[in-house]
C-alpha positions as CSV (number, residue, x, y, z in Angstrom):
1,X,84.2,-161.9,221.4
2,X,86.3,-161.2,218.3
3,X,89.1,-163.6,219.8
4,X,86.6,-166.3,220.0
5,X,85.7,-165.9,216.6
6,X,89.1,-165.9,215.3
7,X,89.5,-169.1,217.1
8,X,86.9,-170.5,215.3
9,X,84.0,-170.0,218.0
10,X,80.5,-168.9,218.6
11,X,80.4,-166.8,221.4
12,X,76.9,-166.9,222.8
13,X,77.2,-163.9,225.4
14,X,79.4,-161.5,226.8
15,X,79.3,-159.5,230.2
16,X,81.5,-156.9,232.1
17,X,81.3,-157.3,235.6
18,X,83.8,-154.4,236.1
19,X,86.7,-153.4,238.2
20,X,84.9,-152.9,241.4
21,X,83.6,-157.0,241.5
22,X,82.8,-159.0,244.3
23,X,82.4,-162.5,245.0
24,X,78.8,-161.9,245.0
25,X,78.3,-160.4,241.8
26,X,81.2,-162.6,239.7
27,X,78.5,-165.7,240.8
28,X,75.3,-163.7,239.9
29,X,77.3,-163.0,236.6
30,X,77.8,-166.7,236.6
31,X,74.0,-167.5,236.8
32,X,73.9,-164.9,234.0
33,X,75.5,-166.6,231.5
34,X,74.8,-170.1,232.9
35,X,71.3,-169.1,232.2
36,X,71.8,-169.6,228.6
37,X,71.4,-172.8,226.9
38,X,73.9,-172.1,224.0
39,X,76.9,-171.6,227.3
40,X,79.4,-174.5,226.7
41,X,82.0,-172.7,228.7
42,X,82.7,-169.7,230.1
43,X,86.3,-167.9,229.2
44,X,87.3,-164.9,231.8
45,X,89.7,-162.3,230.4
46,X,90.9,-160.3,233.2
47,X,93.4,-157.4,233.1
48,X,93.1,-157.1,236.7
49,X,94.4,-153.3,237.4
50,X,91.0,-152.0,239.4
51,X,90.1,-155.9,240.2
52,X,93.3,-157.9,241.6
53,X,93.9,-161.0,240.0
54,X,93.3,-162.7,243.2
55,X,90.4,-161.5,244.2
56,X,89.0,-162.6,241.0
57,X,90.1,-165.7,241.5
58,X,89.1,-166.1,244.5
59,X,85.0,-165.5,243.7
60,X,85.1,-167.7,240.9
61,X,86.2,-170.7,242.8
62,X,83.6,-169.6,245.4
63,X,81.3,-169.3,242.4
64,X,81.7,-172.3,240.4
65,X,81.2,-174.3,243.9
66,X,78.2,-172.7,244.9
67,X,76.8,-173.2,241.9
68,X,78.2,-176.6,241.0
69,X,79.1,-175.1,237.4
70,X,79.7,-178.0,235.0
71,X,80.7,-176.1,231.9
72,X,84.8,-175.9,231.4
73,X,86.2,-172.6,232.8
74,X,88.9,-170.7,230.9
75,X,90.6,-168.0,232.2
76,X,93.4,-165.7,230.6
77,X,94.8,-163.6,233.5
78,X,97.1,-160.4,233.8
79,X,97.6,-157.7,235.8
80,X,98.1,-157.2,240.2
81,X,98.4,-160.6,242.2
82,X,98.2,-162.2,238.6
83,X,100.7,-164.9,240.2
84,X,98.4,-165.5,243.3
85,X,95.3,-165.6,241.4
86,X,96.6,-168.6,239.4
87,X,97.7,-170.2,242.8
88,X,94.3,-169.5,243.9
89,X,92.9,-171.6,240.9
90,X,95.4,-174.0,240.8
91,X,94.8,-175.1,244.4
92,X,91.3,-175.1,244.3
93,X,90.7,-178.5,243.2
94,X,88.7,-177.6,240.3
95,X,89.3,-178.1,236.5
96,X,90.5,-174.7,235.5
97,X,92.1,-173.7,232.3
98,X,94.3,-171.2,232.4
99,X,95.9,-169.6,229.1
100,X,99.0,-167.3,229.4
101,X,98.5,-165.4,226.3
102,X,94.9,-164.0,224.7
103,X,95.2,-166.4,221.7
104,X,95.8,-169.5,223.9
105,X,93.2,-169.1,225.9
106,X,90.1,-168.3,223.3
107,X,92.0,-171.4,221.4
108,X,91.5,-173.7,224.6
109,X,88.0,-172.6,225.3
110,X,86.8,-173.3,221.4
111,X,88.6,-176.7,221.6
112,X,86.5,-177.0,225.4
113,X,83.1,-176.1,224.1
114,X,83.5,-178.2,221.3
115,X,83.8,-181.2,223.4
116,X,80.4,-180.1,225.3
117,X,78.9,-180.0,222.2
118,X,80.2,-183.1,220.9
């Protein structure tokens, strides 16, 4: 949340879905923050050691179809099957965002909300 802020963002919620995640649970955590009114996008840090990078991906394409999410999606990805998770994303169809560096991405998801908000 601290990033965001640096960035010059107002994070309105944060949540852990932990290392163990499944497609399941990344969309309930999805409806979660979607819940909120003050959610103009949604940025996914993910050093994925416990949780590969693919399998990440991989729910949150599932889960921002299934629930037709409309807010910009940022992601800043590391860690196993980092290279397939961004396939993953990439050939999805779907506007993602993906930063390559911590500062990038909280810098593309403040510039993103800002346009919801506009």
């Amino acid at each position: 949340m601290d990033i965001i802020q640096y960035a010059g963002g107002s994070p309105a919620n944060f949540l852990d879905v932990g290392g163990g995640a499944t497609q399941e649970q990344i969309e309930h955590a999805f409806e979660i923050l979607l819940s909120d009114a003050n959610v103009k996008a949604i940025f996914i840090n993910i050093f994925g050691g416990i949780l590969r990078v693919d399998r990440l991906a991989t729910g949150v394409v599932a889960a921002a179809r299934n629930l037709n999410v409309k807010v910009p999606i940022i992601l800043r990805l590391e860690g196993t099957n980092v290279e397939e998770g961004r396939k993953i994303l990439k050939d999805s169809g779907l506007d993602f965002q993906v930063g390559t560096t911590m500062e990038e991405a909280a810098n593309l998801v403040v510039k993103a909300a800002a346009k919801v908000g506009a």
